[in-house]
C-alpha positions in Angstrom: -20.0 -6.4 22.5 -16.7 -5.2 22.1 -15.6 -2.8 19.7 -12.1 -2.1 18.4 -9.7 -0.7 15.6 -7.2 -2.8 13.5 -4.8 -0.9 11.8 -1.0 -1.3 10.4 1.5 -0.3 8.4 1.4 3.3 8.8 5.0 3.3 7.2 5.6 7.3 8.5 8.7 8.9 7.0 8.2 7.3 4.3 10.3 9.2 1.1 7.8 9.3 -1.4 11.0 9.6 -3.8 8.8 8.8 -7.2 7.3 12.4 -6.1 8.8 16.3 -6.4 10.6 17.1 -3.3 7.9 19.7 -2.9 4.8 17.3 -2.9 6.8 14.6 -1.1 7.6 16.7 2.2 3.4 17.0 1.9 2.7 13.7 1.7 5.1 12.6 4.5 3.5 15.9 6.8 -0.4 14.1 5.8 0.6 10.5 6.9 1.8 12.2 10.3 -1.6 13.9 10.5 -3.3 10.5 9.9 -2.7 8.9 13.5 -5.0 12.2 14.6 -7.8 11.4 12.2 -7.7 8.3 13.7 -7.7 9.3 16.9 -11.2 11.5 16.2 -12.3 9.1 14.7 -11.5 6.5 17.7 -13.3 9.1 20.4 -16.4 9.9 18.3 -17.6 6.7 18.2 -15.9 5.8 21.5 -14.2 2.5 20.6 -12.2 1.4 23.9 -9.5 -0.6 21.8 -7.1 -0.2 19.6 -4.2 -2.8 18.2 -1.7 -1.5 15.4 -0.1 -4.3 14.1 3.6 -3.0 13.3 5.1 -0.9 10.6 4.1 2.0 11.9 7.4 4.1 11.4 8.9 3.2 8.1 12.2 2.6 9.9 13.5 2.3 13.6 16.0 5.0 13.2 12.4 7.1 12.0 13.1 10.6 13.2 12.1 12.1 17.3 9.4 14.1 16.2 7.7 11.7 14.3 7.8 9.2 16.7 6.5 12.2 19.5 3.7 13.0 16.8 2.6 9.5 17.1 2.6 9.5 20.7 0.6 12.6 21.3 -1.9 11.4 18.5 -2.6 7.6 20.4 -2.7 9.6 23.8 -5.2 12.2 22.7 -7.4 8.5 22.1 -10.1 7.3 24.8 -8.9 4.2 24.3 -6.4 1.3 25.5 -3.9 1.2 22.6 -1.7 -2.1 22.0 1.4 -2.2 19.3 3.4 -5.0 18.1 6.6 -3.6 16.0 7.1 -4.8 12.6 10.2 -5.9 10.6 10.4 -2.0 9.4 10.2 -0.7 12.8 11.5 -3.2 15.1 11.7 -3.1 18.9 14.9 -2.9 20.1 17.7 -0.4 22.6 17.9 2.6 20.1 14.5 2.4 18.6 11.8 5.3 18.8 9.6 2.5 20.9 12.7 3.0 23.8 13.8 6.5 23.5 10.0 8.3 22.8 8.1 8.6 26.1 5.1 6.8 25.5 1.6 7.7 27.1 -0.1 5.2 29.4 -2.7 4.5 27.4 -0.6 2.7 24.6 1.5 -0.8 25.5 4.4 -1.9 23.2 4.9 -5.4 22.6 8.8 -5.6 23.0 9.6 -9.1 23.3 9.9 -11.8 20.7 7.9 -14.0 22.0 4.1 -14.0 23.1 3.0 -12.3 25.9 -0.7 -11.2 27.3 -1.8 -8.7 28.7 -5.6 -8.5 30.6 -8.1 -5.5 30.4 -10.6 -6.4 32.9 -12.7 -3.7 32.4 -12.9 -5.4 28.8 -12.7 -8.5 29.7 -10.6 -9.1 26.9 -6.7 -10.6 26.6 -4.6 -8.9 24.4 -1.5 -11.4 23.3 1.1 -10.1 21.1 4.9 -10.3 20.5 7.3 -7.7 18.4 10.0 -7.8 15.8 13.6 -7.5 17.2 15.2 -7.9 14.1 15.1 -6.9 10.7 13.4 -10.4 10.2 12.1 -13.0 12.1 12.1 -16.7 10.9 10.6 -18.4 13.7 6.5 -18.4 14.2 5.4 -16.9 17.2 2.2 -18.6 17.4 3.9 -22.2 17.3 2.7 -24.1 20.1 0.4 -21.2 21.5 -3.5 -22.0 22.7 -5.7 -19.1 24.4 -7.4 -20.6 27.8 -11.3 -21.1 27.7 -11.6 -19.0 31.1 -14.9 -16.9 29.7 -12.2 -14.0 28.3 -12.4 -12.4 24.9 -9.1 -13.5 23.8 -7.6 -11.3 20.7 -3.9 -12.0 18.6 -1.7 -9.0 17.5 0.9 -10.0 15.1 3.1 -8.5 12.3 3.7 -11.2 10.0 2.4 -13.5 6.7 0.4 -16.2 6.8 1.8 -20.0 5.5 4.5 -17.9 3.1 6.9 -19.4 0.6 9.8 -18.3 2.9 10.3 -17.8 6.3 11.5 -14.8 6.5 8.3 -11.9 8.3 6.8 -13.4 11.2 6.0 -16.8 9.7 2.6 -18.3 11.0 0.8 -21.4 9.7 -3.2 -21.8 9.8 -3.6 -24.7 11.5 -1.4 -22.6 14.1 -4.4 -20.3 13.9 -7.2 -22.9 14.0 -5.5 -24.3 17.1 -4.9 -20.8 18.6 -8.1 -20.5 20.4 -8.2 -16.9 19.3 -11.6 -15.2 18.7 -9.5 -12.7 16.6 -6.1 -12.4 15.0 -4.9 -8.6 13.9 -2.0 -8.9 11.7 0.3 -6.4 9.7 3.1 -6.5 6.8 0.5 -7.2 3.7 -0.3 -3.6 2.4 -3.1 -5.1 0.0 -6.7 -4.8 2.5 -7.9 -8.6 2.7 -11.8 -10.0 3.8 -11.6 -11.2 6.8 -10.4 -15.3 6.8 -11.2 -18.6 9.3 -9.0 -20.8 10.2 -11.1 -23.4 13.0 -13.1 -20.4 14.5 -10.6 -17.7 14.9 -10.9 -15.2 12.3 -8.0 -13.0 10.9 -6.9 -10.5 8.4 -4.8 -7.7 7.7 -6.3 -4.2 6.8 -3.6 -2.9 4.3 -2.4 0.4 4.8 -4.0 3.8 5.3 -2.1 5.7 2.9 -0.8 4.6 0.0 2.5 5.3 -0.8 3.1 4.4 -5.0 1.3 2.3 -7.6 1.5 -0.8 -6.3 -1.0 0.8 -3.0 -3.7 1.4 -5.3 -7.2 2.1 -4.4 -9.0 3.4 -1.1 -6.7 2.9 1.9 -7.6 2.8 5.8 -8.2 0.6 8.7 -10.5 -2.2 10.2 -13.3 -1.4 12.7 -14.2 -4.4 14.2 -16.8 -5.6 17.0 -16.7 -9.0 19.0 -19.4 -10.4 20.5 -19.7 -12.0 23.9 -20.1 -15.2 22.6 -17.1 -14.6 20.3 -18.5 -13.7 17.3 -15.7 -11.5 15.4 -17.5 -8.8 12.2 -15.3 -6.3 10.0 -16.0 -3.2 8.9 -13.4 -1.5 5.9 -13.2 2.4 7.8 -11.8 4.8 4.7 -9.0 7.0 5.9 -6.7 7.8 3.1 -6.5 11.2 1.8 -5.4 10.4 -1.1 -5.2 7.6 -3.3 -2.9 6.4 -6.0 -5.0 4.9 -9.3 -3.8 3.6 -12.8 -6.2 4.4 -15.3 -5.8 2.7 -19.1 -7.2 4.6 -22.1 -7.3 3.5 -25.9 -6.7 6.6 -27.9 -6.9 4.5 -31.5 -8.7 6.7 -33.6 -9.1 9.4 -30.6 -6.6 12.4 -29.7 -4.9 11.6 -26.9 -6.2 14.3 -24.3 -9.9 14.2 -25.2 -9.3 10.3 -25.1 -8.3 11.1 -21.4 -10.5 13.5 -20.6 -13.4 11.3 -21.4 -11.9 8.5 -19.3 -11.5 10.2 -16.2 -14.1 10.0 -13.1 -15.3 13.4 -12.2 -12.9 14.1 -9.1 -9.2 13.3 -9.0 -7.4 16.6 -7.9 -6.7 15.0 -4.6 -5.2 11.2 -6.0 -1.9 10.6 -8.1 -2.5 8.6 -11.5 -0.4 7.2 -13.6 -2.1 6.8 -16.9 -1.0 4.4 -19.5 -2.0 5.0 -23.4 -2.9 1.9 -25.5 -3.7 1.5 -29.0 -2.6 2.6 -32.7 -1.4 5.7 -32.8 0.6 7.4 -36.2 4.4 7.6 -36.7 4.9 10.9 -34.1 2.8 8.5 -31.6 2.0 10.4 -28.2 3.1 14.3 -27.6 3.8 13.6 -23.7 4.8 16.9 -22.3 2.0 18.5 -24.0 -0.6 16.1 -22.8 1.2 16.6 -19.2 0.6 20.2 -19.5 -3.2 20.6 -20.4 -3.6 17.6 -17.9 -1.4 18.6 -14.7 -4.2 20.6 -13.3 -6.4 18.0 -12.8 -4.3 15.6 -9.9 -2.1 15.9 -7.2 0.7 13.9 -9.2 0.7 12.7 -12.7 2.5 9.8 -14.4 1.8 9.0 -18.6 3.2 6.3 -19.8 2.9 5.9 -23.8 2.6 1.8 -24.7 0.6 2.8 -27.9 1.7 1.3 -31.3 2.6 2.6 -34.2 -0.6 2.0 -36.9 -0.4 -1.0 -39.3 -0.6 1.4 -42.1 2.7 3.0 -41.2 4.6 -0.8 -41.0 3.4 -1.1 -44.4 5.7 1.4 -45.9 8.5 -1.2 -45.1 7.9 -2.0 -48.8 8.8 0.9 -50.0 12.3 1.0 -51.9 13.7 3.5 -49.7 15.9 4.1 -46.8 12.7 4.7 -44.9 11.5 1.1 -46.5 15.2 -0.4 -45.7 14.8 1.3 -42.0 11.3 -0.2 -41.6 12.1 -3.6 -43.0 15.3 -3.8 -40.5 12.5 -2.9 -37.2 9.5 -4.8 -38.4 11.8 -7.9 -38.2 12.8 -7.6 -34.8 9.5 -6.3 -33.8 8.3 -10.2 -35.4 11.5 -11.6 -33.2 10.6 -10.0 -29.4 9.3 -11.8 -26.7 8.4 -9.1 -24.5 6.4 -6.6 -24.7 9.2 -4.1 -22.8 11.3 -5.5 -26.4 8.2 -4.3 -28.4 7.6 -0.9 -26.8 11.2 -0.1 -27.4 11.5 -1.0 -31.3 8.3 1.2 -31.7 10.4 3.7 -30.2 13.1 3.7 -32.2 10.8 3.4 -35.1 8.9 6.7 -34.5 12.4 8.2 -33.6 14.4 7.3 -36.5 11.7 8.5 -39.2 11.4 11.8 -37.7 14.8 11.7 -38.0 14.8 10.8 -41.4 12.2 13.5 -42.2 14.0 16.4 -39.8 11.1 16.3 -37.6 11.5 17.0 -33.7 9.6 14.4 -31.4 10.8 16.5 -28.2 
C-alpha cells in the first residue's frame, strides 16, 4: 500500500487586496506557514510521497524568500516530493523553480512535455510535465500510455479536464481512460472535487488549502491518498485551512438587523472572513451598516455586509399620495416595475430610501 499527498494551488504571495493592509500581510505570512503544517503533518503519519500539482507561488516573479520558505518546509518532509509548475508559476530561466536551491528530496517537472521518473524503493513511476508559459494549449497526455511492467504508475498535471477552450493544460478523458494510470493528481480548479474514473484511472483535483476570497468558500486543504498493490486508488479530504471564507444570508423582515445576525451565526467564526448579505423588507431608512459593522466586527477576522433588503410594500404604497414624496415614489416604483436585474432593483431601492430622507432632512450616513 502506498500512501501519498495531493496538493495544489498554494497560490503564495497572494495580495489579499479585498483585505486591510494590516490583515493582508497576515494572511500572506499564514499561507507561507502552511507548507510546514504540511510538512508535520507529512512526517507524523510518515507518508513517503508527495505530488503538488502547480500553482504553488501565485506568480513566477513570487519573491526569494518565499520561494526559500517553500524549500525549507518540503525538505524538513520524510518524503520524496514531486512538482509540476502551473500556468501562475511557470517553469522557466528566471523563475523561483531555477534560481531557489532546491533540496534533494523535491524534483521539479521542467519540461513541457511528459517525463517519468522511478522510485524503486516505491515501486512507483511518477510522470509529470510543467507549464513554460503563461498558457499551454496543447494536451500533455495526448498519445501517452503507462507500461504494464508490475509499477504503480501515478500522473501529475496542472490543467482542466475536456474544457471549453484550450487554453490550461487541456486533457480529454478518454486521454485518461487510455492513460494506463492508476492515479492522476491534477491542479488549477480551486473548487475540492470527489474523486472521478475515466477507464480505471482515477483523478481529481483537491482545491486549495487556503482560500483566498469569496469565491474559495468553505474548508480548504489537501488529498491524502493510498494505492493499493493491485492499483486500487482511495481519497481522503485532509483539512488544513486556517481560515475559511463563508457567506452567510439572513432575512431580517420583521427582525432588527443585528439580533437577525446574531441568531444566524454558528457558534465560532473569529478565525473566518464572512460576508453577510441582508434579505427581506426592511422600512424606508433600510439597513444602518456601519453600526451593524461595529457591534459585529468582534466576532470575525474580516467582515463584509452587503444590504440587498427591500423597502416594505407599505412604504411603495405612499406613491399615491398627492405629494412630492407621492410624485418621487410614483417616478421609482415605475422603473422598479421596468428592471431586469436585480443589480437595477437594488439600486432604485437605493435611491428610494435616499431621496426620502432627503426629502424629510434625515441623515442615512
Amino acid at each position: 500500500m502506498l500512501k501519498f499527498i495531493h496538493a495544489a494551488d498554494f497560490h503564495l504571495d497572494s495580495t489579499f487586496r479585498a483585505l486591510t493592509a494590516r490583515q493582508a500581510a497576515g494572511r500572506r505570512r499564514e499561507s507561507r506557514e502552511l507548507p510546514f503544517r504540511l510538512a508535520n503533518y507529512v512526517n507524523q503519519r510518515g507518508i513517503p510521497l508527495v505530488l503538488l500539482a502547480g500553482d504553488l507561488f501565485e506568480s513566477r516573479e513570487a519573491f526569494r524568500e518565499t520561494g526559500e520558505q517553500l524549500a525549507a518546509a518540503l525538505g524538513q518532509m520524510e518524503a520524496r516530493v514531486f512538482i509540476a509548475p502551473g500556468n501562475h508559476d511557470w517553469a522557466g530561466p528566471g523563475s523561483v523553480w531555477e534560481t531557489v536551491a532546491w533540496p534533494e528530496n523535491v524534483h521539479i517537472f521542467r519540461e513541457n512535455a511528459l517525463a517519468a521518473v522511478e522510485v524503486p524503493e516505491l515501486n512507483v513511476v511518477i510522470h509529470g510535465a510543467a507549464f513554460t508559459g503563461p498558457e499551454q494549449a496543447a494536451g500533455q497526455l495526448t498519445g501517452f500510455r503507462a507500461p504494464e511492467d508490475g509499477k504503480l504508475h501515478i500522473g501529475l498535471l496542472h490543467g482542466e479536464v475536456d474544457p471549453a477552450e484550450d487554453r490550461y493544460g487541456p486533457v480529454r478523458r478518454q486521454e485518461i481512460a487510455q492513460s494506463g494510470l492508476h492515479y492522476l493528481a491534477l491542479g488549477h480548479i480551486h473548487k475540492r472535487t470527489v474523486p472521478q474514473t475515466a477507464g480505471r484511472t482515477v483523478y481529481a483535483w483537491p482545491g486549495c488549502p487556503e482560500g483566498r476570497g469569496f469565491d474559495e468558500l468553505g474548508e480548504k486543504g489537501v488529498y491524502q491518498g493510498a494505492v493499493s498493490d493491485d492499483g486500487n486508488v482511495s481519497l481522503e479530504f485532509v483539512p488544513l485551512a486556517r481560515r475559511r471564507y463563508e457567506i452567510l444570508e439572513v432575512d431580517v423582515t420583521g427582525r432588527e438587523p443585528l439580533a437577525a445576525v446574531e441568531a444566524a451565526l454558528p457558534p465560532e467564526t473569529a478565525r473566518d472572513l464572512y460576508r453577510v448579505l441582508l434579505t427581506g423588507e426592511t422600512g424606508e431608512g433600510g439597513v444602518d451598516l456601519n453600526a451593524l459593522r461595529e457591534a459585529l466586527a468582534h466576532r470575525f477576522y474580516a467582515l463584509e455586509l452587503r444590504d440587498h433588503t427591500r423597502m416594505a410594500e407599505d412604504v411603495w404604497r405612499r406613491a399615491e399620495e398627492d405629494s412630492l414624496r407621492g410624485l418621487f415614489l410614483q417616478s421609482l416604483r415605475r422603473r422598479l416595475g421596468e428592471a431586469k436585474t436585480d443589480r437595477e432593483r437594488e439600486a432604485i431601492t437605493r435611491a428610494a430610501r435616499f431621496g426620502l430622507a432627503a426629502l424629510d432632512h434625515r441623515d442615512l450616513g
